[in-house]
N, C-alpha and C positions, 0 to 999 in steps of 0.2 A: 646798571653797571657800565662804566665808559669806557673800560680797558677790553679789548677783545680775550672769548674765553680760550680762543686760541693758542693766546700769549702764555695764559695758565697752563695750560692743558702742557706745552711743552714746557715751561717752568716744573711742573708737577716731576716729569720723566728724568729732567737733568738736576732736579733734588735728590731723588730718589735713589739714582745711579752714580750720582754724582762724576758723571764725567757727560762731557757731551758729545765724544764717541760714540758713546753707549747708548743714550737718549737717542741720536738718528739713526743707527742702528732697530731700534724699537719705534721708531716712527715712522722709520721707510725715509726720512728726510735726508738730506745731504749735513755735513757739519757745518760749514757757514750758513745755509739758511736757520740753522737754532739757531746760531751763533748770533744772526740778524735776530732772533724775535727775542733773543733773552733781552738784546739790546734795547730793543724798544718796549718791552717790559720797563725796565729800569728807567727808561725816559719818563716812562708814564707816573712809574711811581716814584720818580724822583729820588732815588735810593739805589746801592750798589746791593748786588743778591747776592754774584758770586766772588771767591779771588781763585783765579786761577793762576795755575802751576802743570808742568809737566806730569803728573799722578791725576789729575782730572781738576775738579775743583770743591771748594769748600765753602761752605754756604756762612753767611752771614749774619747777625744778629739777627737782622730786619729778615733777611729768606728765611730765618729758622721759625720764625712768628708765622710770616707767610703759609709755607708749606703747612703747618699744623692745621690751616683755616681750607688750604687749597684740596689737600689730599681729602679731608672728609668732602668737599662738595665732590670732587672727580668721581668719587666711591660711590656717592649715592645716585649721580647722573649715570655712571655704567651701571649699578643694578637696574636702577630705573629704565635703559634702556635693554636690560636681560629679561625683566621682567613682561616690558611690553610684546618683544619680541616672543616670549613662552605665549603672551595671550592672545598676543599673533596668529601662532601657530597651535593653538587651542593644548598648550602643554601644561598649561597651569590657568588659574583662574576662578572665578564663581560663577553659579547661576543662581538667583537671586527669586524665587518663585514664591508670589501670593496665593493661596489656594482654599477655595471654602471645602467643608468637610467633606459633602457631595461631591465635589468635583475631582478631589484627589480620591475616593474610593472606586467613583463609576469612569473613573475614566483617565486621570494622570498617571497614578503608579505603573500602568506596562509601559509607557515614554520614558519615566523616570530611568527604570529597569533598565530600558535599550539605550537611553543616554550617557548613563553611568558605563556598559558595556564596551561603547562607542570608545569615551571620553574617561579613562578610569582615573585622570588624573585632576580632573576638574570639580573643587566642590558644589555639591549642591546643598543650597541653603532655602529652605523649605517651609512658610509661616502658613500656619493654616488658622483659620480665625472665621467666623460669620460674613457675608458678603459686603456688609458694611467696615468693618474692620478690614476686609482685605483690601477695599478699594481706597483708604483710611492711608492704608502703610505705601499704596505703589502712589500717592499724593506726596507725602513725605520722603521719597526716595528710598524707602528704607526693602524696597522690593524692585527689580525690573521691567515687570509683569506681571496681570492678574490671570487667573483659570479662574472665571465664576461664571454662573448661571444670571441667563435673560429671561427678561425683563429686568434690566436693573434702574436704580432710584439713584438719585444726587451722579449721576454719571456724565454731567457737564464740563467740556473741555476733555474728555478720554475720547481712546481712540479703541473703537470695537470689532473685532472680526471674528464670524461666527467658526467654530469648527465642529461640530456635532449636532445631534437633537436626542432627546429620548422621551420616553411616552410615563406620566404617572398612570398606574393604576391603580384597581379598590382589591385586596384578596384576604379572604376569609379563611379561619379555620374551621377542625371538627367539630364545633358547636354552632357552625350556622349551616351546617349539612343542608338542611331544607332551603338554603339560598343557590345551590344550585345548579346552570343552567335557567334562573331569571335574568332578567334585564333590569335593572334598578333607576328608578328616576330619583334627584339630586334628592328630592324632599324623602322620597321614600326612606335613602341611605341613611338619613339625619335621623331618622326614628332607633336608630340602633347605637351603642357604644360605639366611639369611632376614636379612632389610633391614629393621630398624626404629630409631628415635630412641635416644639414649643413655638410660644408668642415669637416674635422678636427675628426669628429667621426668615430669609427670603423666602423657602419654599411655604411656612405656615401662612403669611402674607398675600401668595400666588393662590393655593386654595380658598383661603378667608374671602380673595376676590375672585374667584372662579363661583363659588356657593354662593356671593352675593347678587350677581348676574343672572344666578339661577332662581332669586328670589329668597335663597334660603340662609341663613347662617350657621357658620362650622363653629359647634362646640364640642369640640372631643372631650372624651372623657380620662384620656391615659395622653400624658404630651412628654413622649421624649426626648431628651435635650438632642440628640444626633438619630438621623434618619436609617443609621446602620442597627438601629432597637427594634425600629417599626413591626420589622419581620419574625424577630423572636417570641413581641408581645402578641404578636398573632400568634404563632405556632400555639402559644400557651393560652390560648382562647382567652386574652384578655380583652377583646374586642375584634372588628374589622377594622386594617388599615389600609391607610392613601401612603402609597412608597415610589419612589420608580423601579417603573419593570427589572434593570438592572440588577436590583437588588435583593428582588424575590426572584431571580432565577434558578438558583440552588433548590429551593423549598418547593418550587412549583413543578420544576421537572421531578422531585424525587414523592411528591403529593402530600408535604407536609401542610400546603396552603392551596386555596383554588382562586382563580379569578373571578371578577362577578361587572359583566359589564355595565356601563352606567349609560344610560339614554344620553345627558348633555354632557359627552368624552370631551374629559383636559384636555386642555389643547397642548399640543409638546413645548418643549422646554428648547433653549442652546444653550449648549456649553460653548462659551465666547473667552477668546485671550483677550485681555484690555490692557492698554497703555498709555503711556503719557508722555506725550510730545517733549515736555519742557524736561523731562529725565530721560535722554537715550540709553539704548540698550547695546550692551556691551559685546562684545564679537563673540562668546560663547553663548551667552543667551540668544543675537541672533542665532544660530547655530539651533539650540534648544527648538526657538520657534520656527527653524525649517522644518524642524525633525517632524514638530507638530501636524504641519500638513501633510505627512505620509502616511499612509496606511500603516497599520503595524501588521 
């Protein structure tokens, strides 16, 4: 565009109002300074806009074309700058969060909670998907940020900062009473029905190579699509499962399940925020991932 949008901007005012009184009045400007830029509007576009008269003035064929094209861009450059300003001031907005199942059960929703609190005006928009799918959509843009668990795979070019840890353990029900108070080594576990998450997720992945290390191989016999199962198909003595601690807390404090420790103990887990340099995060999501690093 080679005409200054200046020139528009008070063109826009002295259409509208049709007098250019009035227009510097609503600009804060003097009447001969419009009076100067309608002028050199009109140079530029080679065309007269207004005819004045003592009643103000009356726009012209060519200004009435004009204004039609001017007033929508002025419109949408003022929301656009009402807009930024709300997201400025964190009054409007989104936060855009990737999250694997695990991570938003044991650990995002009380952030969410206090974020929403915080910020009641700001959405939050929330994909929860496998850890590969979530690291999938913050590649695509289609997320600001991941919450997923480490060790993670294909995570070249991300940017990772740990914020947690948590401990898997093995816990039984009323059907393996005689387990205990033993110790269990990896191989031993294996001789029993064992309850863990399907193929294809990071945590099944992470024990698959945890047992493998240990010489053995994990074939469970019960594989629930989501790790929030684990603990009910214990309770119902469908076997022993591998959960994190987290998630048998309920059942273990009230003695619906016991622990059974294991000689070669999983090594813990992070729960890591990941992102991606080449998509910045927007001033409420930073915000989000201040919150992150607080205690709750």
């Amino acid at each position: 565009m080679s005409v200054n949008f200046e020139y528009y901007r008070i063109f826009y005012f002295v259409a509208k109002y049709k007098s250019i009184t009035r227009a510097a009045k609503a600009l804060f400007l003097s009447q001969p300074t419009v009076s100067h830029y309608i002028r050199c509007l009109e140079t530029e576009l080679d065309c007269s806009l207004f005819l004045r008269s003592k009643k103000g003035v009356t726009l012209t064929p060519e200004a009435e074309l004009l204004f039609n094209h001017v007033e929508k861009a002025c419109c949408h450059l003022w929301e656009a700058e009402e807009a930024l300003a709300a997201s400025k001031s964190l009054a409007a907005g989104a936060v855009r969060i990737g999250a694997s199942e695990m991570t938003l059960h044991n650990f995002l929703l009380p952030y969410l909670e206090k974020f929403r609190n915080l910020y009641p005006t700001l959405k939050l928009k929330i994909s929860c998907s496998t850890t590969p799918g979530t690291l999938a959509s913050l590649r695509d843009g289609t997320t600001d940020f991941a919450i997923v668990i480490s060790p993670l795979e294909n995570a070249e070019g991300l940017e990772m900062t740990p914020l947690t840890s948590f401990q898997d353990i093995v816990i039984a029900g009323k059907s393996f009473q005689e387990l205990k108070g033993r110790v269990l080594s990896i191989h031993e576990l294996v001789q029993y029905p064992l309850i863990c998450t399907s193929q294809g997720t990071a945590t099944r992945r992470f024990l698959e190579q945890h047992f493998l290390s240990c010489g053995a191989v994990l074939d469970p016999d019960v594989e629930p699509a989501t790790t929030d199962l684990v603990t009910p198909f214990v309770i119902h003595d469908l076997g022993i499962g591998i959960v994190p601690e987290g998630f048998a807390a309920e059942a273990l404090a009230d003695g619906s399940v016991f622990q059974i420790p294991i000689k070669e103990e999983l090594p813990p887990r992070h729960i890591c925020v990941v992102s991606d340099s080449s998509h910045p995060v927007s001033l409420a999501g930073m915000q989000f991932l201040e919150l992150l690093a607080e205690p709750l």
